[in-house]
DRENDREN-130548 format. One line per 2 residues: for each residue x, y, z of C-alpha. Coordinates in pm, 1 decimal. Layout:
DRENDREN-130548
X/Y/Z  ... .
END
This chain:
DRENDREN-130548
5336.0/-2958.7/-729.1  5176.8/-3022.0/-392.8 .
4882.1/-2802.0/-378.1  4815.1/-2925.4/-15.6 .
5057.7/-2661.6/104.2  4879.7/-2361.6/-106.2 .
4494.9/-2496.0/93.6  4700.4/-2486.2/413.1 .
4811.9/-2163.7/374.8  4516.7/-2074.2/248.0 .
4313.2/-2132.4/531.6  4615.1/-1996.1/790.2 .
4549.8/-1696.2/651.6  4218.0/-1673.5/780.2 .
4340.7/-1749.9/1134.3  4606.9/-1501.7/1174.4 .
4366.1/-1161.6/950.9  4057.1/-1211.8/1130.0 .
3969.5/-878.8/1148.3  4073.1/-765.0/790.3 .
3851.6/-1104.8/707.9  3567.5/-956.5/929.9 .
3572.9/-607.0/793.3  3568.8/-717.4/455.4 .
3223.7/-952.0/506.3  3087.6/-644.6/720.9 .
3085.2/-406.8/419.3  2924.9/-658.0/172.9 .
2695.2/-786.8/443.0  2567.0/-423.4/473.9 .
2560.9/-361.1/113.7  2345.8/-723.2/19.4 .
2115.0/-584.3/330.3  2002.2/-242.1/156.1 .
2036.0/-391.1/-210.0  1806.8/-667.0/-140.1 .
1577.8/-536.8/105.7  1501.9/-230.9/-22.5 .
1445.5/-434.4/-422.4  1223.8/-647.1/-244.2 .
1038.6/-391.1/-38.0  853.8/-245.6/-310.3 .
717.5/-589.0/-441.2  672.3/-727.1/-97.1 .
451.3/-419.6/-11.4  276.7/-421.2/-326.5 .
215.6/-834.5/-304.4  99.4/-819.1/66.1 .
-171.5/-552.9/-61.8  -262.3/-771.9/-388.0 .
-361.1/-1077.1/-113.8  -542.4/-822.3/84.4 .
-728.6/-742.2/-145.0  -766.0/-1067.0/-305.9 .
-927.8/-1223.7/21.4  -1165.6/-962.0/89.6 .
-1246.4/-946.4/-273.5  -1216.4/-562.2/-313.4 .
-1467.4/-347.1/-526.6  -1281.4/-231.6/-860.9 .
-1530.8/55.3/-872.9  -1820.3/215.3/-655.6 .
-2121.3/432.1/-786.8  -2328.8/696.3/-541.3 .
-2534.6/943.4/-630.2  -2685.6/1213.7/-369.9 .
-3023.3/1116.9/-508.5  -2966.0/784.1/-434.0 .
-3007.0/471.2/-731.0  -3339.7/402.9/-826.6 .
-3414.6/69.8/-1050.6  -3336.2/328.6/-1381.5 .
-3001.4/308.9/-1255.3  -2979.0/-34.9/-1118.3 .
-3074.1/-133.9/-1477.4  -2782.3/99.5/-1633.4 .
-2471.8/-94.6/-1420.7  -2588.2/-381.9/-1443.0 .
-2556.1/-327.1/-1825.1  -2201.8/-191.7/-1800.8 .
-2097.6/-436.6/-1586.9  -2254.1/-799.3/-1769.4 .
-1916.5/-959.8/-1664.6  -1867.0/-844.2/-1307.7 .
-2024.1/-927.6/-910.7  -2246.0/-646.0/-863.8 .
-2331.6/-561.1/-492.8  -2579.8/-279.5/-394.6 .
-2603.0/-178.9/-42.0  -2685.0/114.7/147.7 .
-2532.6/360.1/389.7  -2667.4/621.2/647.3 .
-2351.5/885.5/794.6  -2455.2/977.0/1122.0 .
-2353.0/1117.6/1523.4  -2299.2/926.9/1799.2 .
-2496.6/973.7/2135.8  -2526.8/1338.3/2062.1 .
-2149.4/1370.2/2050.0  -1938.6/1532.3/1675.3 .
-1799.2/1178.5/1633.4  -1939.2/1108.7/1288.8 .
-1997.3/765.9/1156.3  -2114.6/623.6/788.7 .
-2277.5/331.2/880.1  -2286.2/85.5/580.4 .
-2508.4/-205.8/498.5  -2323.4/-509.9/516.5 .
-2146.5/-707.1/175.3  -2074.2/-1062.1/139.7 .
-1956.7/-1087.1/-119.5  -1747.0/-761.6/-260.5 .
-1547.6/-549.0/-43.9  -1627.0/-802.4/293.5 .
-1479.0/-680.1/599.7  -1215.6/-879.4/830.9 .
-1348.6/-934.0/1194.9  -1084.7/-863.2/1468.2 .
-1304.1/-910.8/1765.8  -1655.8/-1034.7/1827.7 .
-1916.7/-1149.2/1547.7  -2061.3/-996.5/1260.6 .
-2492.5/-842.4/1304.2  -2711.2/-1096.1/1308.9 .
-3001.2/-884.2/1408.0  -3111.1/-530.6/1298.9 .
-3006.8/-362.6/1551.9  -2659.2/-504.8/1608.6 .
-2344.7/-304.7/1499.0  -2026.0/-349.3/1431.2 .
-1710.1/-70.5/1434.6  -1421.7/5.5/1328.6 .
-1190.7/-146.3/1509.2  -1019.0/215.8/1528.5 .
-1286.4/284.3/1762.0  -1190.2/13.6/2038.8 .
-1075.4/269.5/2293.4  -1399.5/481.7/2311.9 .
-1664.6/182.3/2295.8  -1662.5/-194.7/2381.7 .
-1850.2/-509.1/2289.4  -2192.2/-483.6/2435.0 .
-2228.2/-93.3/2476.9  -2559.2/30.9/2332.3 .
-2501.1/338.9/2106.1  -2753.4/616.8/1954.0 .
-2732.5/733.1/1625.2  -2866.2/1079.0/1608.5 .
-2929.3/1060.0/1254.7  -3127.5/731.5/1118.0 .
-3353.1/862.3/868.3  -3286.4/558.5/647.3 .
-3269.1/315.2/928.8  -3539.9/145.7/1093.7 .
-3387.4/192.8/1472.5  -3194.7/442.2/1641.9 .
-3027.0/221.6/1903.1  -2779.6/-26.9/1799.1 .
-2568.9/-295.0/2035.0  -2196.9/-306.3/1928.4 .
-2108.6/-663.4/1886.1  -1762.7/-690.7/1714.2 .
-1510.1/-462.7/1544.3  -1398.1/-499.9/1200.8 .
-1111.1/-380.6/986.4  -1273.9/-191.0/678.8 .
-1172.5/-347.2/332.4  -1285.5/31.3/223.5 .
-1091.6/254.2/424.5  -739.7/253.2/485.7 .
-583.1/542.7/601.9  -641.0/562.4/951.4 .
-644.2/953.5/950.2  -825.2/1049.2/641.0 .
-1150.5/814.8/647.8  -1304.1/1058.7/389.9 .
-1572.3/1349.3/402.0  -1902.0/1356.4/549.9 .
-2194.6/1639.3/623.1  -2260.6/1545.1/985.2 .
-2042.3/1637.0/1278.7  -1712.3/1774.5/1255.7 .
-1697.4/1718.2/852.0  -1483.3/1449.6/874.1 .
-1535.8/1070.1/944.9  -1457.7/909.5/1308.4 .
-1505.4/552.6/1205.1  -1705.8/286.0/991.6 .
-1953.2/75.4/1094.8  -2162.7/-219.2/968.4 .
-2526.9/-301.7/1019.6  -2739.7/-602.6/816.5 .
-2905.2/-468.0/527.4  -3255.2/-591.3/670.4 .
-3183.4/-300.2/921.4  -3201.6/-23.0/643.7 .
-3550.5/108.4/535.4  -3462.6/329.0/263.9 .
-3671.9/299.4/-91.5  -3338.7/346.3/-292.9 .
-3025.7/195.9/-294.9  -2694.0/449.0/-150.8 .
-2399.0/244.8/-317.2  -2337.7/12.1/-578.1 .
-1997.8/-192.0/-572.6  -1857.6/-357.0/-913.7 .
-1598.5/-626.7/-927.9  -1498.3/-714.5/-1257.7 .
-1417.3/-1060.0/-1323.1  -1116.8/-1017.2/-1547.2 .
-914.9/-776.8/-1273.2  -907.4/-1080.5/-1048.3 .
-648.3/-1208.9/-1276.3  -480.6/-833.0/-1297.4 .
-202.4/-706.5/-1116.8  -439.8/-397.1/-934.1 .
-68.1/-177.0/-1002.3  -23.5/-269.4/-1298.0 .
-95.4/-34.5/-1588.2  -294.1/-291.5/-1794.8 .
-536.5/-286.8/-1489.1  -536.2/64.7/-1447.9 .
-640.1/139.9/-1852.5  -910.1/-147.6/-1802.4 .
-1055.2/29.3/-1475.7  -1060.6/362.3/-1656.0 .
-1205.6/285.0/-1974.5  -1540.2/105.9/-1757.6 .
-1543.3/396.5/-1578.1  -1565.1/647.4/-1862.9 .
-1852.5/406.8/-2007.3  -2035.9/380.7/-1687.0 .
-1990.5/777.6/-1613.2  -2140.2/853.7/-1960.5 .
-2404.8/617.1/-1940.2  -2519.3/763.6/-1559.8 .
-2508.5/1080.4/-1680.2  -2811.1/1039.5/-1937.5 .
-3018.6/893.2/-1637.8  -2926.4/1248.3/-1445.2 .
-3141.5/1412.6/-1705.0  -3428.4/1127.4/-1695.4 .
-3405.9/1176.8/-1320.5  -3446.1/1516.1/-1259.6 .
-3738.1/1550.9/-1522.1  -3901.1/1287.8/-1282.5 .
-3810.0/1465.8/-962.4  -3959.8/1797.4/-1100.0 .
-4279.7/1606.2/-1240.4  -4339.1/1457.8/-949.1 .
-4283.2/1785.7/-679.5  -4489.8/1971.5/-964.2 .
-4790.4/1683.1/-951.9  -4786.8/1679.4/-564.3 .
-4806.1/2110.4/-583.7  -5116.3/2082.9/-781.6 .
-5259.4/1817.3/-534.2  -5215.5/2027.7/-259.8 .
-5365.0/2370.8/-420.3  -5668.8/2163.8/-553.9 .
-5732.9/2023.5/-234.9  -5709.2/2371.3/-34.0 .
-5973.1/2471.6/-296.0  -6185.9/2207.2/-220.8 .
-6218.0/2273.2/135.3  -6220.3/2595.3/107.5 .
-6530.0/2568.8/-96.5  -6652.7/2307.1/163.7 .
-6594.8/2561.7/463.0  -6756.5/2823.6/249.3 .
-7099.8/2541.3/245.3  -7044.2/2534.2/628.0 .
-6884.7/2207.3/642.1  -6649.2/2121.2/918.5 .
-6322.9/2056.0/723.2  -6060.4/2114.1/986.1 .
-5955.8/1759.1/1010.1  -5895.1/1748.9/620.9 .
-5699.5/2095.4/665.7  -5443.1/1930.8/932.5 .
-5387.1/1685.4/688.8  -5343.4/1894.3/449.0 .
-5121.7/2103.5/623.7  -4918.7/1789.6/729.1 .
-4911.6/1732.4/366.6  -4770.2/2057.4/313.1 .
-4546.1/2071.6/571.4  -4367.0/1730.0/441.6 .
-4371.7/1847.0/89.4  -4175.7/2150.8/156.9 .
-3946.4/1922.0/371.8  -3900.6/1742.2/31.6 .
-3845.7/2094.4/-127.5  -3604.2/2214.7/112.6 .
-3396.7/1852.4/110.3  -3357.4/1889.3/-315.7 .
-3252.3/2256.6/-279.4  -2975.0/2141.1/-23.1 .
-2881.0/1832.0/-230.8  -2898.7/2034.3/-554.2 .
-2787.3/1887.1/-914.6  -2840.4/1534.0/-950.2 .
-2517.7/1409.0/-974.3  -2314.3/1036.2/-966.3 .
-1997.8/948.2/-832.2  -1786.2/680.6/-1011.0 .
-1480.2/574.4/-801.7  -1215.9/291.4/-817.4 .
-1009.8/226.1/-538.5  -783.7/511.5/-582.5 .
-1111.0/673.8/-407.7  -957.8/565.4/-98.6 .
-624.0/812.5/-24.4  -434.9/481.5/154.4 .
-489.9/276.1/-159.9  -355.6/565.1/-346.5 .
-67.4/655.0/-80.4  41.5/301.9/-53.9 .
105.3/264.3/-405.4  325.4/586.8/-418.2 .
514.8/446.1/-119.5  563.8/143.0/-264.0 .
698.0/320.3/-606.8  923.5/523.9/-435.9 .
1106.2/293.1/-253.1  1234.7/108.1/-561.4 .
1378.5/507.1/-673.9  1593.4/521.0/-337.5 .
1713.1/146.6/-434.3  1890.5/237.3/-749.1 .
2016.6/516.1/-586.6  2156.7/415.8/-171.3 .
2306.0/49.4/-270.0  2515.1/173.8/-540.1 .
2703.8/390.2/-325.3  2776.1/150.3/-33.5 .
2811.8/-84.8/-305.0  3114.7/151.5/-421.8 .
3218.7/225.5/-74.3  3280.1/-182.4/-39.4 .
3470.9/-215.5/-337.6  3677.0/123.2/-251.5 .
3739.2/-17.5/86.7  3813.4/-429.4/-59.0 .
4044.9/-346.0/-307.1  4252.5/-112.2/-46.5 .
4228.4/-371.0/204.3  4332.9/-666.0/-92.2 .
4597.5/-446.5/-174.1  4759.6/-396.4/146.4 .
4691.5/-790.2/191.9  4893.8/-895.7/-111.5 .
5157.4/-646.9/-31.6  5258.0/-810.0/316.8 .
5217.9/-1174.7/123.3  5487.9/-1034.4/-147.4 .
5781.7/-1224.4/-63.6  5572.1/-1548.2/42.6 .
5409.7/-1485.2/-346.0  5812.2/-1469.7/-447.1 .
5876.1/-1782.6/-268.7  5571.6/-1967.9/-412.0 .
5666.1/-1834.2/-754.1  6042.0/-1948.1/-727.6 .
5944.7/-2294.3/-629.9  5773.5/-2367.2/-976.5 .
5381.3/-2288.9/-845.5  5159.2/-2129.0/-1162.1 .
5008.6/-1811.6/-1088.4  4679.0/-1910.3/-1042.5 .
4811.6/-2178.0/-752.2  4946.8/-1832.4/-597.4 .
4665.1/-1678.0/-610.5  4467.1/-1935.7/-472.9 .
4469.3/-1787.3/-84.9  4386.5/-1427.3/-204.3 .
4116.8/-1594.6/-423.2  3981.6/-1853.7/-118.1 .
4044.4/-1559.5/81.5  3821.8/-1246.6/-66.1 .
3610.9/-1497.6/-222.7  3495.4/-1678.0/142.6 .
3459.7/-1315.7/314.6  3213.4/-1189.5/56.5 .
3014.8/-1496.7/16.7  2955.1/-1527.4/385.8 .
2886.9/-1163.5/377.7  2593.8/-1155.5/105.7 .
2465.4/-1483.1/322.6  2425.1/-1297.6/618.6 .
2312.4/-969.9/445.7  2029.5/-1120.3/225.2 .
1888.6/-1304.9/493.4  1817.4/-969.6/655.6 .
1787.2/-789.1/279.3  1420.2/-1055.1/219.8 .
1259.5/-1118.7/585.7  1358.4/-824.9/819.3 .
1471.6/-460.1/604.4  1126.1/-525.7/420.7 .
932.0/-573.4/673.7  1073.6/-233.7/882.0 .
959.9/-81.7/608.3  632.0/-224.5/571.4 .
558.9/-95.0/946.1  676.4/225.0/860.9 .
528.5/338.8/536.6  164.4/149.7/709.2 .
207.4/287.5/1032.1  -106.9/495.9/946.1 .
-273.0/228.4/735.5  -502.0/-38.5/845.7 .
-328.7/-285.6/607.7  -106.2/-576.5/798.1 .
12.1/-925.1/710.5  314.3/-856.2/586.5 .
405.4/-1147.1/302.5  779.6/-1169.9/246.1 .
899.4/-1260.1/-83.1  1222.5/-1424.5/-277.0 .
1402.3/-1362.0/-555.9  1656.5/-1590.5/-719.7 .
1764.3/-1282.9/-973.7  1892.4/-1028.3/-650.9 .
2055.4/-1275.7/-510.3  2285.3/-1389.3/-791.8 .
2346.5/-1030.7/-855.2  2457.7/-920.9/-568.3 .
2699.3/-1255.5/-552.6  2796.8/-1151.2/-878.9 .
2872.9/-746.7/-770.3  3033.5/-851.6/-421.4 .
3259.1/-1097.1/-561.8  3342.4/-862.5/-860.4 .
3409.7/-612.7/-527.9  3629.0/-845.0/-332.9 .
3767.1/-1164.6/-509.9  3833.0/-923.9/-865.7 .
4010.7/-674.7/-685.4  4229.9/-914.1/-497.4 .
4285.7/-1075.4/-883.3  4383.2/-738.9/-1024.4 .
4590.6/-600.0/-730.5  4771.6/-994.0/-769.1 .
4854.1/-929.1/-1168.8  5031.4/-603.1/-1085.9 .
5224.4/-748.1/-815.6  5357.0/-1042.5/-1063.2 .
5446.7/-778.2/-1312.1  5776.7/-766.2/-1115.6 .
6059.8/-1030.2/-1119.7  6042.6/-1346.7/-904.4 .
6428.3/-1191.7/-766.5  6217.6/-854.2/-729.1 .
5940.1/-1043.7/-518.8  6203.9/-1186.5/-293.1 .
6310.4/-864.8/-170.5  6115.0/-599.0/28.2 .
5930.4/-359.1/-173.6  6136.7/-58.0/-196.6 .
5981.5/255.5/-73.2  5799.0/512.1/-282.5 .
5981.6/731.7/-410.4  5946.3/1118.7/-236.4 .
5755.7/1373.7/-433.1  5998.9/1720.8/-450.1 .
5790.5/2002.1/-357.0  5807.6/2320.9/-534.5 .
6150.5/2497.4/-303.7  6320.2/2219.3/-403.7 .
6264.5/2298.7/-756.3  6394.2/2632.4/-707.3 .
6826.7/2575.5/-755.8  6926.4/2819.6/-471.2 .
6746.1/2632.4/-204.3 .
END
C-alpha cells in the first residue's frame, strides 16, 4: 500500500485544523510551564543559595557571649572545632550622628562569612567604613559619619568608602535585635579589625570543613551542625561558671583596694598630710569601679550564644519558601494536567468523528489500522510535542526565576542560577503524549469497533433520552 497518501493527508490535516492544532499545544504548553517551573523552582532557589554561600564561605556556626570571649574561651572552640576555619572578630552596635538609626558595626573577615562589595572599596584605614548597601539612599561614598557609641573603638568618626551586601544578614526587614536606638537594627557596617580596641574578642565564626561538601538543606548537614553545637554549648557553659568566679574575684579584690586605700589616707590626713591628690584618684578609682558594677548588673548572667545560620530569619525563611513551593507543585500541575487531557481527548474525539468516513474509506481500500491512524497519531503527537517545547523552555529559565524575585523580594540574596533536568522533561513528554496522542489512540479503537460498511455512512444520531411524562402511558 502507498503510505505516501496516509503522510499527505497527514500533514493536510494540519493545514485545514489550525486552531484545534493550536488549542491543543496551548493546554500542554501551559501545563509543561507550571510542571516544570515550579519542580525546578525549589532546587533552583535552593542551588542559587548553596553558591552564595559557597563563595562567601558562610559561617556554619557563631559564638557571643555578653561578657565577651576571653583566651579561656578562645581555647574551648578552638578545641571543638580542630577540623574547621575559625575566625574571631569583634563588633560594637551603635547610633548614627545622634539620630535612632542603629548600626552593629563588625570587624572585618577574610576569610569566613566575607562580604560582597557593590560599590566602592573595602577599609583600608581605621577609620574607613563600609555599609550596608541598604543604606545607599541616606549616605554616600565619602560622607563622614559619627558613631555615638564607640566604647570598643578607637575613633568616633568614620569615612564611608563602599557599600557591601552582608553574607550575615538577609532579610532586609528583620536585621536582628540590638540595645541602642529604636531596638532594632538599621544596617551593617564593616570597619578593619586594627580599628577595634577592645581587650576581648565579641564573635567567633566556625566553618567546618566537612559542610563544604554538605548540602546546607540537607538533613545530614543539619544533624552534623546540631550535634557541634550541643558539644560546643556544653563545653561554654562550664567556662560560664569559671568566668563569673573570676569576675566576682576580681570586683571583690579591686573593693578591698579601694577601702584599704581610703584608710590609708585617712590615717595620712589624720598625720596632717596633704592627701587630696591621692583622694581624686581614688575617687576616680571609685567612680570607674562602680561604672564596672553598674555595667555587670545591666549585663547580668554570664551567658553564650551558639547560632548556625538559621540565626539569621532569611536563611531560615528562604528555606521554608523554597520547601513549599515543591507542595503547590504536586498539587497545581496535576489539575491543568487533567484539564489538558479532559479537553484533548474531547477535542480527539470530535476530530476522529468528522474523519469517520475518510477512516471507512482508508479501511475499505486494504490500509491496516495503524496506517489509519497514522494522521491522528502525527497529528496529537506533533501538537503536544511542540507544546512541552515551548512550555519547558519557559518551565527552567523564566517561571523560576519570577519566583525567585518574588519569594527574595525582601532578601538581599540575587544571582539567580537556573537549572536542568533531563528526568521533568521526559515526564512531562511522557504525561502530554499519554494526554494527547493516547487519547486520540483510544477514541480511534472505538471508532473501528464498527463495520467498514458502518464507517462509510454518517454516524447516526444519538438516540433521544424519554423523560419521565413520556413514561407515564396517558401522555
Amino acid at each position: 500500500m502507498n503510505r505516501r497518501i496516509l503522510w499527505k493527508d497527514a500533514l493536510s490535516s494540519l493545514n485545514h485544523s489550525w486552531g484545534r492544532f493550536i488549542g491543543i499545544l496551548l493546554l500542554m504548553a501551559v501545563s509543561a510551564f507550571a510542571f516544570i517551573g515550579l519542580k525546578m523552582a525549589g532546587p533552583d532557589m535552593r542551588n542559587t543559595a548553596q553558591t552564595y554561600y559557597q563563595d562567601v564561605n558562610l559561617a556554619d556556626l557563631t559564638v557571643s557571649s555578653n561578657y565577651g570571649l576571653d583566651k579561656n574561651d578562645t581555647q574551648t572552640i578552638k578545641k571543638q572545632a580542630k577540623k574547621a576555619t575559625i575566625d574571631f572578630g569583634y563588633l560594637q552596635d551603635t547610633t548614627i550622628n545622634s539620630s535612632k538609626t542603629s548600626l552593629r558595626v563588625l570587624s572585618e573577615s577574610k576569610n569566613i562569612s566575607t562580604n560582597q562589595l557593590i560599590s566602592g572599596n573595602f577599609p583600608k584605614k581605621d577609620n574607613q567604613i563600609v555599609l550596608s548597601y541598604l543604606l545607599r539612599n541616606k549616605y554616600h561614598i565619602g560622607e563622614w559619619i559619627t558613631l555615638n557609641e564607640h566604647s570598643n573603638l578607637k575613633n568616633s568618626r568614620f569615612k564611608i568608602v563602599g557599600f557591601i551586601r552582608p553574607s550575615e544578614y538577609t532579610d532586609k526587614s528583620n536585621l536582628g535585635q540590638t540595645n541602642v536606638g529604636t531596638g532594632q537594627l538599621s544596617g551593617v557596617a564593616i570597619v578593619k579589625k586594627s580599628a577595634f580596641k577592645a581587650q576581648s574578642y565579641s564573635i567567633a565564626r566556625i566553618r567546618f570543613n566537612k559542610t563544604k561538601e554538605l548540602d546546607p538543606y540537607s538533613s545530614t548537614y543539619q544533624k552534623f551542625i546540631d550535634n557541634k553545637k550541643e558539644r560546643l554549648t556544653n563545653s561554654l557553659a562550664q567556662n560560664s561558671k569559671l568566668k563569673k568566679t573570676e569576675v566576682d574575684n576580681n570586683f571583690k579584690d579591686a573593693q578591698k583596694q579601694i577601702r584599704q586605700a581610703k584608710e590609708q589616707i585617712q590615717l595620712a590626713e589624720n598625720n596632717g598630710l596633704n592627701m587630696s591628690r591621692e583622694k581624686a584618684r581614688l575617687e576616680k578609682q571609685q567612680k570607674k569601679l562602680n561604672e564596672q558594677e553598674q555595667e555587670i548588673k545591666q549585663l547580668g548572667s554570664i551567658s553564650y550564644y551558639v547560632n548556625d545560620r538559621k540565626n539569621d530569619s532569611g536563611y531560615d525563611t528562604y528555606q521554608s519558601n523554597s520547601e513549599k513551593i515543591e507542595l503547590i507543585t504536586n498539587i497545581f500541575p496535576v489539575f491543568l494536567f487533567a484539564v489538558a487531557a479532559l479537553v484533548s481527548f474531547s477535542t480527539m474525539t470530535r476530530f476522529i468523528d468528522e474523519e469517520r468516513q475518510n477512516i471507512g474509506v482508508l479501511r475499505a481500500l486494504g490500509y491496516s489500522k495503524l496506517d489509519t491512524s497514522l494522521k491522528f497519531v502525527i497529528y496529537s503527537l506533533t501538537a503536544a510535542l511542540t507544546g512541552v517545547f515551548i512550555g519547558a523552555i519557559g518551565g527552567y529559565w523564566i517561571l523560576p526565576r519570577i519566583i525567585f524575585n518574588a519569594y527574595t523580594a525582601n532578601l538581599t540574596l540575587t544571582n539567580f542560577q537556573s537549572g536542568f533536568s533531563w528526568k521533568y522533561l521526559f515526564l512531562t513528554f511522557l504525561i502530554s503524549i499519554l494526554c494527547t496522542t493516547g487519547a486520540a489512540v483510544i477514541q480511534f479503537f472505538i471508532v473501528l469497533r464498527a463495520k467498514t460498511s458502518e464507517l462509510l455512512l454518517p454516524k447516526p444520531p444519538k438516540n433521544g433520552s424519554r423523560i419521565l411524562l413520556e413514561k407515564i402511558k396517558p401522555f
